[in-house]
C-alpha positions in Angstrom: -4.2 11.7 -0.2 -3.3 9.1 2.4 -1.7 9.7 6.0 1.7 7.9 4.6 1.9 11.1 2.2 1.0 13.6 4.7 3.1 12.0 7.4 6.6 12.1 4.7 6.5 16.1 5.0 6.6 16.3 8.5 10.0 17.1 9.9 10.3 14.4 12.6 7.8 11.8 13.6 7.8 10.3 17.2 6.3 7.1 17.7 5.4 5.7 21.0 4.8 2.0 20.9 2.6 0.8 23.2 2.8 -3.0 25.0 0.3 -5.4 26.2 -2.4 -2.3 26.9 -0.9 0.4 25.7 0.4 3.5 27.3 -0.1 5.6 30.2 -3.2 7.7 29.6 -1.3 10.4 31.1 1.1 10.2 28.6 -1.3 9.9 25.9 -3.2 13.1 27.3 0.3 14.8 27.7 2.1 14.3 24.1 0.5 12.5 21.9 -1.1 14.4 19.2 -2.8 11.7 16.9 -3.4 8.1 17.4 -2.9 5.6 14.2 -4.4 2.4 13.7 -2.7 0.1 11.3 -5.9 -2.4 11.2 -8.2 -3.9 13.3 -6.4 -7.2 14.8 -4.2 -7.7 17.8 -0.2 -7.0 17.3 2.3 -8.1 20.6 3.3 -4.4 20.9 3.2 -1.1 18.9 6.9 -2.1 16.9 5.2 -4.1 14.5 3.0 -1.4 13.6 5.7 1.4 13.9 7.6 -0.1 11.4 4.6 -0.6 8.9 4.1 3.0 9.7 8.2 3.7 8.8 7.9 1.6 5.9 4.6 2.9 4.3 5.9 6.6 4.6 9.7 6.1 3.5 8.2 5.2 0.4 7.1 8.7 -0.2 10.4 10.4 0.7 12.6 11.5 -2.3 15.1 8.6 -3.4 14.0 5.8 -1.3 12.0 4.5 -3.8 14.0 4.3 -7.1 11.7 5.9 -9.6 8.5 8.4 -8.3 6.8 6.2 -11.0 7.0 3.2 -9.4 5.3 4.9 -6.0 2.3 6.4 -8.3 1.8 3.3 -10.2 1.6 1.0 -6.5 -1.6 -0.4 -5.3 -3.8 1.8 -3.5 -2.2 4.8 -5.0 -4.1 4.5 -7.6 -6.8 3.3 -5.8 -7.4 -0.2 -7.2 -5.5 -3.0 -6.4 -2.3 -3.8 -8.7 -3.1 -6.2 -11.5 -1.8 -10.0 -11.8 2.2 -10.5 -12.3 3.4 -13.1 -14.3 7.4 -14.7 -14.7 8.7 -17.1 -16.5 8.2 -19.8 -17.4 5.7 -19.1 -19.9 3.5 -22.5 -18.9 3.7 -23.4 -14.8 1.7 -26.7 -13.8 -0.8 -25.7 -17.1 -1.3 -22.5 -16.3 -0.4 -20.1 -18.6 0.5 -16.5 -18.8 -1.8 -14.5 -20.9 -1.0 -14.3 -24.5 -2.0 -10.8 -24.6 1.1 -9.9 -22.6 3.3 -11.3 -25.0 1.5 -9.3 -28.1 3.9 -6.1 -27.6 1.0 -4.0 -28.3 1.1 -1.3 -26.1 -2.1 -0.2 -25.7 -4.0 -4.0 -25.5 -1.6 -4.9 -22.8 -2.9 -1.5 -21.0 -6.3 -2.4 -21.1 -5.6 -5.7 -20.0 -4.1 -4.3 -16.9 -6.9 -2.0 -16.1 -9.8 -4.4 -16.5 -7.8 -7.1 -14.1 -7.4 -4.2 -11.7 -11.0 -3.6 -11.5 -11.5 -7.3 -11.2 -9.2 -7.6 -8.6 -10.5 -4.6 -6.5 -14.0 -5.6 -7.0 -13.2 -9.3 -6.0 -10.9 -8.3 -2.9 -11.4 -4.8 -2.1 -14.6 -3.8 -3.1 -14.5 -1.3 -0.6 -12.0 0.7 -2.5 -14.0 1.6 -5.3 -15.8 5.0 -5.6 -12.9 6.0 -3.1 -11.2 9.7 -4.3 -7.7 9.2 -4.7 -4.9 10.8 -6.3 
């Protein structure tokens, strides 16, 4: 499971946000009980990351997110990346939107999905696959 899910059943959350070089190592020694890194780049402070932090685990709370659905059917939940979204209109600039969507067979448009997931993953985030999730 991820630290956004473990982190939405805790009871309160304090999150000290560091500036410039962080925090007294005094207070790091004294309170703080885990560290979090949101990625390895350079913010201006801790806020930014706080409120990835915020966002990421809201998600997970009951209600925040309209359907539970939509949570377990997100990126990284599943542990691929989300397959390729397509709007209208049906032709942009000659690019088109795959006919199989527009088959309104179930189970094709499915299997479409999956194998542009995998593609997706493997292309981008190659590092997430073989990775247990959910």
């Amino acid at each position: 499971s991820s630290l956004a899910e473990e982190l939405k059943d805790y009871s309160q959350i304090v999150l000290i946000c560091g500036r410039y070089e962080g925090v007294d190592e005094r207070v790091v020694e004294y309170l703080v009980t885990d560290e979090i890194s949101i990625g390895d780049y350079v913010l201006t402070g801790g806020e930014p990351a706080a409120v990835v932090l915020v966002d990421a685990v809201s998600r997970f709370v009951p209600d925040v997110v309209g359907k539970k659905e939509s949570v377990e059917s997100d990126s990284f939940f599943k542990g691929v990346l989300d397959f390729p979204q397509y709007t209208r209109p049906r032709n942009f600039r000659g690019m088109n939107v795959p006919e199989v969507l527009f088959s309104g067979d179930h189970k094709k448009i499915e299997a479409w999905r999956k194998k542009k997931s995998l593609e997706k993953t493997r292309l981008k985030r190659p590092d997430l696959l073989g990775k247990k999730t959910n």
